[in-house]
N, C-alpha and C positions, 0 to 999 in steps of 0.2 A: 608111251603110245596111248592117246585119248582110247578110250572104250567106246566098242560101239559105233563108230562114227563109220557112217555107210558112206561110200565113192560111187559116184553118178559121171555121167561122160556128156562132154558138149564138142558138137560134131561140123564144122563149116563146109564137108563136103571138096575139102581141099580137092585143085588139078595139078598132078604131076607134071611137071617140063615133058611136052611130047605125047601128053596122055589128051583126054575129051573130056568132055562133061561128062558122058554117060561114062566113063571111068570110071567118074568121082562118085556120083550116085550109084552106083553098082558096090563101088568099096565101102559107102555109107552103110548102106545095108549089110555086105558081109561085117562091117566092122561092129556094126549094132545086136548081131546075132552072136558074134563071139564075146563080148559085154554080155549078152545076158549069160551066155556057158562062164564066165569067167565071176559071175556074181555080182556085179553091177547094181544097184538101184533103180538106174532112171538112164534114161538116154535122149535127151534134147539135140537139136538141129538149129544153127543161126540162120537169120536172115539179111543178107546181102544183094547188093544190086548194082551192075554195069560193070562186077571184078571178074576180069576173066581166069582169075585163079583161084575162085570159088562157086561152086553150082547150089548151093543151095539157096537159095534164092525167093523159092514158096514155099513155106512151112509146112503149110497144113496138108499142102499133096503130100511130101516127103515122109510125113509122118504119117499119113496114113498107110502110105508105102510099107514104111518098117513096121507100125503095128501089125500089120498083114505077116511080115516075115516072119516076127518076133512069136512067143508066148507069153510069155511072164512080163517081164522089165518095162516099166514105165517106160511111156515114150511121149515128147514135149518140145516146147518152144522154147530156143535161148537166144531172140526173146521174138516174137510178132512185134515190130517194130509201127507203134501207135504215132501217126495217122494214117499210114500209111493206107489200111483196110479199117472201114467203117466199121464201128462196134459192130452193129446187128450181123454183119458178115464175117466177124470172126468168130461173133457165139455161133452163128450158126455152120459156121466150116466145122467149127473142134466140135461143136455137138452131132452133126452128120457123124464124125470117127469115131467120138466115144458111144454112139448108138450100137458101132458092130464091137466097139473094142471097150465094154468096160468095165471100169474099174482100174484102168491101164493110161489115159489119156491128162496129161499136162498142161495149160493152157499159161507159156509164160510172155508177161507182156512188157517190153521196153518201150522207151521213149525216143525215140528220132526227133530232136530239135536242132532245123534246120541251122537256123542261126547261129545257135552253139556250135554245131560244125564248120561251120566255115568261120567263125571266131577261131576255131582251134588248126583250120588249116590255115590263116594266118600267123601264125606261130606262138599264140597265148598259149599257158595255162587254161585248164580247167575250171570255168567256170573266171575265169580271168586274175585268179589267184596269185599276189606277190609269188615269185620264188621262194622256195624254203632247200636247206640243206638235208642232205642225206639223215635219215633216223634210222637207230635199232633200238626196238621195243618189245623187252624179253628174248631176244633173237630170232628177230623178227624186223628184217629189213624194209623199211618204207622211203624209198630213192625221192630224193629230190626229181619232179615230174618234169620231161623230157619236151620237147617241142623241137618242128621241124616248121619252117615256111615250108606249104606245099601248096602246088598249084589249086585252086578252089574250084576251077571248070568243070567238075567231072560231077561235083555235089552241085554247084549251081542247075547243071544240064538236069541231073536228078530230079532235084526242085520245081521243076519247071515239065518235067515227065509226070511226075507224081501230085499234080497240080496244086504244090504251093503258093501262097501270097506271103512273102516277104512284106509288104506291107502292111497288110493285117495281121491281128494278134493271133498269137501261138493259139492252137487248140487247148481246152483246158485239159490236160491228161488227167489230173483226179475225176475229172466226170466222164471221161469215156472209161477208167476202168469201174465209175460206179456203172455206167451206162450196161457195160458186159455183163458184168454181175448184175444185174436188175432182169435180164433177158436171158439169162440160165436159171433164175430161181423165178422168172415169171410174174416179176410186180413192176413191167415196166411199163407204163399207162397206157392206154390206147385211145382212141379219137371218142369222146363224148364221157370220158370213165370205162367207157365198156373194155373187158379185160381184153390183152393181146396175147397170141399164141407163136410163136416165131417159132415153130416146128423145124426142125428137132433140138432148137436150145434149148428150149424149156425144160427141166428137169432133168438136163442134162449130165452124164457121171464123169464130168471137167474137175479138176485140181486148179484154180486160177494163185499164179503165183505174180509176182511183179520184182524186176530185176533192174538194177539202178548201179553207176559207179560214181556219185557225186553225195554229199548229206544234202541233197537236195530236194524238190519235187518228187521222184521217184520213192524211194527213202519213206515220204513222209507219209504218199499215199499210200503205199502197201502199208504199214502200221496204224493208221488211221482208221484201215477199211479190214484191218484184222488178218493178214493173208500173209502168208510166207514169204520170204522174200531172199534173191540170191543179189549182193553184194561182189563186184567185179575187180577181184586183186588181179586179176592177167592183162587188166589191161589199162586200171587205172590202179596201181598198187601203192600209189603214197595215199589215198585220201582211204586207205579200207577201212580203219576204224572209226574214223569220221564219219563213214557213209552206215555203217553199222549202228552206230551212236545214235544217229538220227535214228531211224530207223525204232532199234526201242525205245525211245523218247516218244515216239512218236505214236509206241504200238496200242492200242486198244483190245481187250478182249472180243471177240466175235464169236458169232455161230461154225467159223473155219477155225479158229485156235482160240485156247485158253491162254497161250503162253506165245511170247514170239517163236519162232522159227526161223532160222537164218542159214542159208547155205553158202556157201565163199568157194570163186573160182581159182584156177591155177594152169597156167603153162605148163608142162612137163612132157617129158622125154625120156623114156626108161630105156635100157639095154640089159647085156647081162655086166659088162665094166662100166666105170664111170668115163676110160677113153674112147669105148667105143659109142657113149651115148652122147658124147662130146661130137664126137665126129660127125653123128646125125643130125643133132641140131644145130650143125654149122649155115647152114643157109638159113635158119630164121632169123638173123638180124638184116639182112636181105629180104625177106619179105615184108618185114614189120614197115622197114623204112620207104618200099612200096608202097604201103598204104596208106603212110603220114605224109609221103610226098603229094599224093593226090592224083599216082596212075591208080588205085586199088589194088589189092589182093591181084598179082600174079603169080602163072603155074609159077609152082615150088621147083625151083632148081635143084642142083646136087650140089652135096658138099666140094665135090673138086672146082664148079663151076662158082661157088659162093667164095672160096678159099681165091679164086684168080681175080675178084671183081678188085678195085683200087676204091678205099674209101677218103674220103675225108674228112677230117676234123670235126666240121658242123653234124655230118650224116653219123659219125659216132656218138656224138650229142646227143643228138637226136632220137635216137634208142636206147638208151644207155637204160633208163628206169625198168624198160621190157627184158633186154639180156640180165640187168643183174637179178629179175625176180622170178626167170623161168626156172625151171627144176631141172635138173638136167644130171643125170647118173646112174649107176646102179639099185636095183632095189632097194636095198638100205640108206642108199644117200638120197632119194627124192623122197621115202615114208618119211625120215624122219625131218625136213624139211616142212614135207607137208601136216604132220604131226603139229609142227611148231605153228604152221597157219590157224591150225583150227583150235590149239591153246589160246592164243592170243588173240585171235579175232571171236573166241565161245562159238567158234560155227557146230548145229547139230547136224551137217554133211558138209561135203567138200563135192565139188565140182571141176572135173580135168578136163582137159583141153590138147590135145596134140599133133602136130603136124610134124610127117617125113616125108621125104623124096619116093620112097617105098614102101607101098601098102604094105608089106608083109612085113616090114620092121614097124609099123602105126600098131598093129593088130597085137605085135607081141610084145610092143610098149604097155600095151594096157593089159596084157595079159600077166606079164613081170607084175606089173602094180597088182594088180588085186592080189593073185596068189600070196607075196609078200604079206598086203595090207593084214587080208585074213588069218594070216599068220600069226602075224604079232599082235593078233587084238583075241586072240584066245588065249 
Protein backbone atom coordinates (compact mmCIF):
# COMPACT_ATOMS: atom_id res chain seq x y z
CA UNK A 1 0.00 0.00 0.00
CA UNK A 2 1.83 3.43 -1.25
CA UNK A 3 2.38 5.73 1.95
CA UNK A 4 0.69 8.66 2.52
CA UNK A 5 -1.22 9.01 -0.46
CA UNK A 6 -4.33 11.18 0.62
CA UNK A 7 -8.15 10.19 -1.26
CA UNK A 8 -10.00 13.31 -2.36
CA UNK A 9 -13.71 12.87 -3.77
CA UNK A 10 -15.23 14.11 -7.23
CA UNK A 11 -18.81 14.59 -7.05
CA UNK A 12 -21.34 14.95 -10.33
CA UNK A 13 -24.21 15.51 -8.06
CA UNK A 14 -25.80 12.33 -9.65
CA UNK A 15 -30.22 12.19 -9.94
CA UNK A 16 -31.70 9.14 -8.62
CA UNK A 17 -34.60 7.41 -10.94
CA UNK A 18 -37.53 9.23 -9.35
CA UNK A 19 -35.62 11.68 -7.40
CA UNK A 20 -35.01 16.01 -8.47
CA UNK A 21 -32.36 17.92 -8.59
CA UNK A 22 -32.58 19.43 -5.31
CA UNK A 23 -32.16 15.68 -4.23
CA UNK A 24 -29.05 15.65 -5.78
CA UNK A 25 -27.61 18.82 -4.52
CA UNK A 26 -29.03 18.17 -1.16
CA UNK A 27 -27.04 14.64 -1.13
CA UNK A 28 -23.91 16.56 -2.68
CA UNK A 29 -23.66 18.42 0.36
CA UNK A 30 -24.48 15.58 2.92
CA UNK A 31 -22.20 13.54 0.95
CA UNK A 32 -19.34 16.24 1.21
CA UNK A 33 -19.69 16.55 5.05
CA UNK A 34 -19.31 12.89 5.55
CA UNK A 35 -15.89 13.14 3.32
CA UNK A 36 -14.65 15.46 5.40
CA UNK A 37 -15.87 13.18 9.05
CA UNK A 38 -14.49 10.23 7.06
CA UNK A 39 -10.91 12.05 6.34
CA UNK A 40 -11.00 13.00 2.88
CA UNK A 41 -8.67 15.66 1.46
CA UNK A 42 -10.40 17.56 -0.94
CA UNK A 43 -13.98 17.43 -2.43
CA UNK A 44 -14.54 18.78 -6.08
CA UNK A 45 -17.89 19.07 -8.08
CA UNK A 46 -18.00 18.54 -12.13
CA UNK A 47 -19.57 20.45 -14.50
CA UNK A 48 -22.25 19.39 -16.78
CA UNK A 49 -24.78 20.77 -18.95
CA UNK A 50 -28.45 19.75 -20.50
CA UNK A 51 -28.01 15.99 -18.47
CA UNK A 52 -30.82 15.47 -16.71
CA UNK A 53 -29.22 12.85 -14.49
CA UNK A 54 -26.74 15.21 -13.33
CA UNK A 55 -27.30 18.67 -11.27
CA UNK A 56 -24.31 19.97 -11.04
CA UNK A 57 -24.07 22.07 -13.51
CA UNK A 58 -22.53 25.64 -11.73
CA UNK A 59 -19.41 25.01 -9.98
CA UNK A 60 -18.67 27.84 -8.22
CA UNK A 61 -22.47 28.26 -6.66
CA UNK A 62 -22.24 24.47 -5.58
CA UNK A 63 -19.05 25.01 -3.95
CA UNK A 64 -19.62 27.71 -2.28
CA UNK A 65 -22.59 25.91 -1.02
CA UNK A 66 -20.57 23.12 0.53
CA UNK A 67 -17.66 25.45 1.74
CA UNK A 68 -20.38 27.02 3.74
CA UNK A 69 -21.51 23.46 5.06
CA UNK A 70 -18.10 22.10 5.29
CA UNK A 71 -15.08 23.09 7.85
CA UNK A 72 -11.89 21.62 6.99
CA UNK A 73 -11.76 19.76 3.59
CA UNK A 74 -10.89 21.45 0.46
CA UNK A 75 -13.56 22.15 -1.68
CA UNK A 76 -13.13 22.55 -5.76
CA UNK A 77 -13.78 22.16 -9.37
CA UNK A 78 -13.50 18.91 -11.34
CA UNK A 79 -13.03 20.76 -13.57
CA UNK A 80 -14.83 24.66 -14.79
CA UNK A 81 -14.97 23.70 -18.10
CA UNK A 82 -12.84 26.64 -20.19
CA UNK A 83 -14.59 28.55 -22.37
CA UNK A 84 -17.28 28.15 -21.25
CA UNK A 85 -16.99 31.18 -18.44
CA UNK A 86 -14.59 33.97 -19.21
CA UNK A 87 -11.24 34.04 -17.30
CA UNK A 88 -12.01 37.26 -15.42
CA UNK A 89 -15.38 35.65 -14.23
CA UNK A 90 -14.07 32.62 -13.02
CA UNK A 91 -11.11 34.34 -11.02
CA UNK A 92 -13.49 36.35 -9.76
CA UNK A 93 -16.34 33.68 -8.84
CA UNK A 94 -13.62 31.41 -6.97
CA UNK A 95 -12.10 34.62 -5.41
CA UNK A 96 -15.61 35.88 -4.07
CA UNK A 97 -15.41 32.08 -2.15
CA UNK A 98 -12.09 31.88 -1.12
CA UNK A 99 -12.53 35.54 0.38
CA UNK A 100 -14.97 33.95 3.10
CA UNK A 101 -13.48 30.41 2.85
CA UNK A 102 -9.69 30.48 2.95
CA UNK A 103 -7.28 28.45 2.74
CA UNK A 104 -9.98 25.90 1.63
CA UNK A 105 -10.87 26.91 -2.05
CA UNK A 106 -9.79 24.82 -5.46
CA UNK A 107 -9.92 26.26 -8.53
CA UNK A 108 -9.83 23.20 -11.27
CA UNK A 109 -9.79 24.10 -14.83
CA UNK A 110 -10.68 21.70 -17.79
CA UNK A 111 -11.02 22.09 -21.36
CA UNK A 112 -14.35 21.68 -23.36
CA UNK A 113 -13.29 21.29 -27.03
CA UNK A 114 -16.16 21.44 -28.90
CA UNK A 115 -15.00 19.83 -31.84
CA UNK A 116 -13.25 16.97 -29.99
CA UNK A 117 -16.65 16.16 -28.74
CA UNK A 118 -18.56 15.62 -31.42
CA UNK A 119 -15.32 13.85 -33.28
CA UNK A 120 -15.88 11.51 -30.41
CA UNK A 121 -19.61 11.25 -30.67
CA UNK A 122 -19.05 10.21 -33.91
CA UNK A 123 -17.59 7.13 -32.91
CA UNK A 124 -13.53 8.01 -33.03
CA UNK A 125 -10.98 7.58 -30.55
CA UNK A 126 -9.61 10.06 -28.64
CA UNK A 127 -8.01 12.57 -30.05
CA UNK A 128 -8.54 10.25 -33.45
CA UNK A 129 -6.04 7.67 -32.30
CA UNK A 130 -5.52 4.18 -34.39
CA UNK A 131 -6.98 1.42 -32.16
CA UNK A 132 -4.64 -0.15 -29.89
CA UNK A 133 -5.36 -3.68 -27.84
CA UNK A 134 -5.92 -4.17 -24.42
CA UNK A 135 -2.50 -3.49 -21.95
CA UNK A 136 -1.40 -4.47 -18.49
CA UNK A 137 1.37 -2.35 -17.15
CA UNK A 138 2.60 -3.62 -13.73
CA UNK A 139 -1.16 -4.66 -13.06
CA UNK A 140 -2.43 -2.05 -14.14
CA UNK A 141 -4.90 -2.37 -16.91
CA UNK A 142 -5.16 0.15 -19.73
CA UNK A 143 -8.36 -1.30 -22.09
CA UNK A 144 -8.12 -0.69 -25.52
CA UNK A 145 -10.46 2.79 -25.76
CA UNK A 146 -14.23 2.11 -26.37
CA UNK A 147 -16.31 4.13 -28.85
CA UNK A 148 -20.03 4.45 -29.34
CA UNK A 149 -21.77 6.40 -32.50
CA UNK A 150 -23.86 8.57 -30.56
CA UNK A 151 -26.22 11.05 -31.55
CA UNK A 152 -24.12 14.69 -31.80
CA UNK A 153 -27.61 16.96 -31.35
CA UNK A 154 -27.51 17.42 -27.88
CA UNK A 155 -23.45 18.90 -27.89
CA UNK A 156 -24.27 20.58 -31.27
CA UNK A 157 -27.46 22.49 -29.44
CA UNK A 158 -24.81 23.09 -26.41
CA UNK A 159 -22.49 24.73 -28.83
CA UNK A 160 -24.76 27.03 -30.13
CA UNK A 161 -26.33 27.72 -26.21
CA UNK A 162 -22.95 28.51 -25.01
CA UNK A 163 -22.14 30.56 -28.15
CA UNK A 164 -19.55 28.65 -30.09
CA UNK A 165 -18.18 29.36 -33.56
CA UNK A 166 -17.30 25.95 -35.02
CA UNK A 167 -15.79 28.04 -37.66
CA UNK A 168 -13.54 29.86 -35.89
CA UNK A 169 -10.39 28.70 -34.14
CA UNK A 170 -10.61 27.06 -30.77
CA UNK A 171 -9.79 29.49 -27.94
CA UNK A 172 -6.22 29.18 -27.01
CA UNK A 173 -6.75 27.30 -23.47
CA UNK A 174 -2.91 27.84 -22.51
CA UNK A 175 -3.83 31.65 -22.42
CA UNK A 176 -6.94 31.70 -20.69
CA UNK A 177 -5.33 29.63 -17.90
CA UNK A 178 -2.40 32.18 -18.08
CA UNK A 179 -5.15 34.70 -18.35
CA UNK A 180 -6.69 33.33 -14.70
CA UNK A 181 -3.48 33.21 -13.19
CA UNK A 182 -2.42 36.69 -14.11
CA UNK A 183 -5.78 38.07 -12.39
CA UNK A 184 -5.46 36.24 -9.00
CA UNK A 185 -1.87 37.27 -8.67
CA UNK A 186 -2.77 40.90 -10.19
CA UNK A 187 -0.33 41.39 -13.15
CA UNK A 188 -2.76 41.32 -15.57
CA UNK A 189 -2.41 44.66 -17.62
CA UNK A 190 -4.93 47.26 -17.75
CA UNK A 191 -5.83 50.10 -20.36
CA UNK A 192 -2.67 52.59 -20.60
CA UNK A 193 -0.15 50.21 -18.22
CA UNK A 194 -2.05 51.47 -15.29
CA UNK A 195 -2.55 48.52 -12.89
CA UNK A 196 -5.98 46.48 -12.74
CA UNK A 197 -7.73 45.37 -9.67
CA UNK A 198 -10.43 42.77 -10.44
CA UNK A 199 -11.68 42.71 -6.77
CA UNK A 200 -11.88 40.03 -5.09
CA UNK A 201 -9.43 37.89 -7.45
CA UNK A 202 -6.61 39.74 -6.83
CA UNK A 203 -4.75 38.14 -4.04
CA UNK A 204 -6.95 35.65 -3.97
CA UNK A 205 -6.26 32.25 -1.40
CA UNK A 206 -7.25 29.87 -4.96
CA UNK A 207 -5.30 26.55 -5.52
CA UNK A 208 -5.42 26.67 -9.54
CA UNK A 209 -5.10 23.18 -10.71
CA UNK A 210 -5.56 22.08 -14.51
CA UNK A 211 -7.10 18.62 -15.29
CA UNK A 212 -6.73 16.83 -18.72
CA UNK A 213 -7.42 13.14 -20.05
CA UNK A 214 -5.37 13.17 -23.33
CA UNK A 215 -1.02 13.99 -23.39
CA UNK A 216 -2.41 16.73 -24.95
CA UNK A 217 -2.88 20.70 -24.62
CA UNK A 218 -4.16 20.29 -21.19
CA UNK A 219 -1.20 17.98 -19.95
CA UNK A 220 1.18 20.53 -21.29
CA UNK A 221 -0.23 23.52 -19.98
CA UNK A 222 -0.49 22.68 -16.52
CA UNK A 223 3.41 21.67 -16.51
CA UNK A 224 4.47 24.58 -18.46
CA UNK A 225 2.69 27.04 -16.07
CA UNK A 226 4.02 24.95 -13.01
CA UNK A 227 0.57 23.82 -11.40
CA UNK A 228 -0.80 20.61 -10.41
CA UNK A 229 -2.52 18.68 -12.23
CA UNK A 230 -5.33 15.72 -12.14
CA UNK A 231 -4.99 13.24 -14.95
CA UNK A 232 -8.56 11.21 -15.78
CA UNK A 233 -8.19 7.28 -15.56
CA UNK A 234 -12.19 6.96 -15.15
CA UNK A 235 -12.89 8.12 -18.00
CA UNK A 236 -10.25 8.01 -20.44
CA UNK A 237 -8.09 5.08 -18.77
CA UNK A 238 -6.05 3.65 -21.83
CA UNK A 239 -4.16 6.96 -22.43
CA UNK A 240 -3.30 7.75 -18.29
CA UNK A 241 0.15 7.29 -18.66
CA UNK A 242 0.47 9.13 -21.78
CA UNK A 243 -1.28 11.94 -20.31
CA UNK A 244 0.89 11.80 -17.12
CA UNK A 245 4.14 11.66 -19.42
CA UNK A 246 3.19 14.68 -20.88
CA UNK A 247 2.51 16.36 -18.37
CA UNK A 248 6.04 15.91 -16.59
CA UNK A 249 7.84 16.46 -19.63
CA UNK A 250 6.27 19.18 -19.75
CA UNK A 251 6.56 20.43 -16.12
CA UNK A 252 8.52 23.63 -15.18
CA UNK A 253 9.41 24.60 -11.74
CA UNK A 254 7.03 27.60 -10.53
CA UNK A 255 6.17 29.92 -7.67
CA UNK A 256 3.11 26.97 -7.18
CA UNK A 257 5.58 23.72 -7.12
CA UNK A 258 9.02 22.81 -7.03
CA UNK A 259 8.14 19.40 -8.17
CA UNK A 260 5.32 18.15 -10.21
CA UNK A 261 2.22 17.04 -8.58
CA UNK A 262 -0.11 14.80 -10.09
CA UNK A 263 -3.48 13.37 -8.88
CA UNK A 264 -5.20 10.32 -10.97
CA UNK A 265 -9.04 9.74 -10.98
CA UNK A 266 -11.08 6.45 -10.53
CA UNK A 267 -14.50 4.98 -10.55
CA UNK A 268 -15.29 2.91 -7.66
CA UNK A 269 -17.96 1.48 -5.75
CA UNK A 270 -17.32 0.13 -2.18
CA UNK A 271 -19.64 -2.10 -0.06
CA UNK A 272 -19.05 -4.37 2.83
CA UNK A 273 -18.72 -7.78 0.05
CA UNK A 274 -17.38 -7.80 -3.25
CA UNK A 275 -21.26 -9.20 -4.29
CA UNK A 276 -22.93 -6.90 -2.79
CA UNK A 277 -20.92 -3.88 -4.33
CA UNK A 278 -21.32 -5.83 -7.64
CA UNK A 279 -24.91 -5.51 -7.29
CA UNK A 280 -24.66 -1.72 -6.95
CA UNK A 281 -22.82 -0.93 -9.70
CA UNK A 282 -25.01 -2.85 -11.82
CA UNK A 283 -26.64 0.20 -13.69
CA UNK A 284 -23.33 1.98 -14.36
CA UNK A 285 -22.79 0.51 -17.70
CA UNK A 286 -26.16 1.85 -18.35
CA UNK A 287 -25.38 5.21 -17.54
CA UNK A 288 -22.06 5.49 -19.14
CA UNK A 289 -23.56 4.34 -22.53
CA UNK A 290 -26.22 7.25 -21.94
CA UNK A 291 -23.74 9.60 -22.25
CA UNK A 292 -21.70 8.20 -25.08
CA UNK A 293 -24.92 7.86 -27.01
CA UNK A 294 -25.62 11.49 -26.77
CA UNK A 295 -28.90 11.49 -24.45
CA UNK A 296 -26.44 12.60 -21.51
CA UNK A 297 -26.12 11.52 -18.03
CA UNK A 298 -29.49 10.12 -17.05
CA UNK A 299 -31.22 9.61 -13.47
CA UNK A 300 -29.44 6.47 -12.33
CA UNK A 301 -31.69 3.68 -12.48
CA UNK A 302 -31.65 0.46 -10.21
CA UNK A 303 -29.88 -2.46 -10.30
CA UNK A 304 -33.04 -4.65 -11.05
CA UNK A 305 -34.14 -2.15 -13.65
CA UNK A 306 -30.34 -2.14 -15.31
CA UNK A 307 -30.19 -6.13 -14.94
CA UNK A 308 -33.86 -6.13 -17.33
CA UNK A 309 -32.53 -3.49 -19.97
CA UNK A 310 -31.55 -6.01 -23.48
CA UNK A 311 -28.01 -4.86 -24.70
CA UNK A 312 -26.34 -5.19 -27.72
CA UNK A 313 -23.25 -6.15 -28.94
CA UNK A 314 -21.95 -2.59 -30.24
CA UNK A 315 -23.53 -0.87 -26.77
CA UNK A 316 -21.19 -3.70 -24.84
CA UNK A 317 -18.38 -2.27 -27.02
CA UNK A 318 -18.92 0.60 -26.39
CA UNK A 319 -18.26 0.68 -22.71
CA UNK A 320 -16.23 -2.03 -22.30
CA UNK A 321 -12.93 0.26 -21.42
CA UNK A 322 -15.38 2.06 -18.40
CA UNK A 323 -16.78 -1.35 -16.77
CA UNK A 324 -13.35 -3.02 -16.96
CA UNK A 325 -11.54 -0.01 -15.06
CA UNK A 326 -14.22 0.89 -12.52
CA UNK A 327 -13.34 -0.47 -8.94
CA UNK A 328 -15.87 -2.35 -7.74
CA UNK A 329 -15.70 -4.49 -4.21
CA UNK A 330 -15.01 -4.70 -0.96
CA UNK A 331 -12.61 -2.70 1.01
CA UNK A 332 -9.77 -4.65 0.34
CA UNK A 333 -10.59 -5.35 -3.20
CA UNK A 334 -10.84 -1.57 -4.46
CA UNK A 335 -7.53 -0.23 -1.99
CA UNK A 336 -5.72 -2.53 -3.38
CA UNK A 337 -6.71 -1.94 -7.03
CA UNK A 338 -6.44 1.55 -6.42
CA UNK A 339 -3.00 1.16 -4.64
CA UNK A 340 -1.98 -0.33 -8.00
CA UNK A 341 -3.21 3.10 -9.74
CA UNK A 342 -1.21 5.35 -7.86
CA UNK A 343 2.18 2.80 -8.23
CA UNK A 344 2.02 2.86 -11.63
CA UNK A 345 0.77 6.00 -12.58
CA UNK A 346 3.44 7.84 -9.42
CA UNK A 347 0.19 9.74 -8.42
CA UNK A 348 0.83 11.95 -5.12
CA UNK A 349 -3.33 11.56 -4.44
CA UNK A 350 -5.89 9.74 -6.05
CA UNK A 351 -9.22 11.07 -6.91
CA UNK A 352 -12.68 8.83 -6.53
CA UNK A 353 -15.67 9.20 -8.23
CA UNK A 354 -18.98 7.15 -7.34
CA UNK A 355 -22.29 6.73 -8.30
CA UNK A 356 -25.42 4.46 -6.79
CA UNK A 357 -29.03 4.32 -7.00
CA UNK A 358 -29.03 5.09 -3.16
CA UNK A 359 -27.57 7.98 -1.41
CA UNK A 360 -26.99 6.01 1.69
CA UNK A 361 -25.10 3.20 -0.08
CA UNK A 362 -22.87 6.52 -2.05
CA UNK A 363 -22.11 7.82 1.53
CA UNK A 364 -21.08 4.45 2.88
CA UNK A 365 -19.11 3.69 -0.34
CA UNK A 366 -16.87 6.34 0.67
CA UNK A 367 -16.94 5.88 4.07
CA UNK A 368 -15.78 1.85 3.63
CA UNK A 369 -12.95 3.57 1.44
CA UNK A 370 -11.26 5.86 3.77
CA UNK A 371 -11.58 4.00 6.98
CA UNK A 372 -9.91 0.86 5.12
CA UNK A 373 -7.51 3.42 3.04
CA UNK A 374 -6.28 4.89 6.69
CA UNK A 375 -5.83 1.63 7.81
CA UNK A 376 -3.52 0.29 5.71
CA UNK A 377 -1.36 3.26 5.22
CA UNK A 378 -0.36 3.29 9.16
Amino acid sequence: MPEAIPLSVLDLSPVPAGGTPADALRNTVDLAQAAERAGYHRYWVAEHHLAAGVASAAPAVLIALIAGATDRIRVGSGAVQMPNTPPLLVAEQFGTIAALHPGRIDLGLGRFDLRRVLSRRAGKPPGDRPPRPDRVVDGLLLPSPSAFPGDPSIYQLLGELLDYRLDEPAPDYTRQVADILAFLDGSYPGPGGRPLHPTPAQGADVVVWVLGSSPGESARAAGAAGLPFAASYHIQPSFVLETVDAYREAFRPSRFLAEPYVMVSADVVVADDDATARELAAPYGQWVLEIKSGLGAQPYVTPEQARARVWTDAERAGVADRLATQFVGAPATVAERLATLARVTGADELLVTSVTTEHTDRVRSHELLAKYWAGAQT
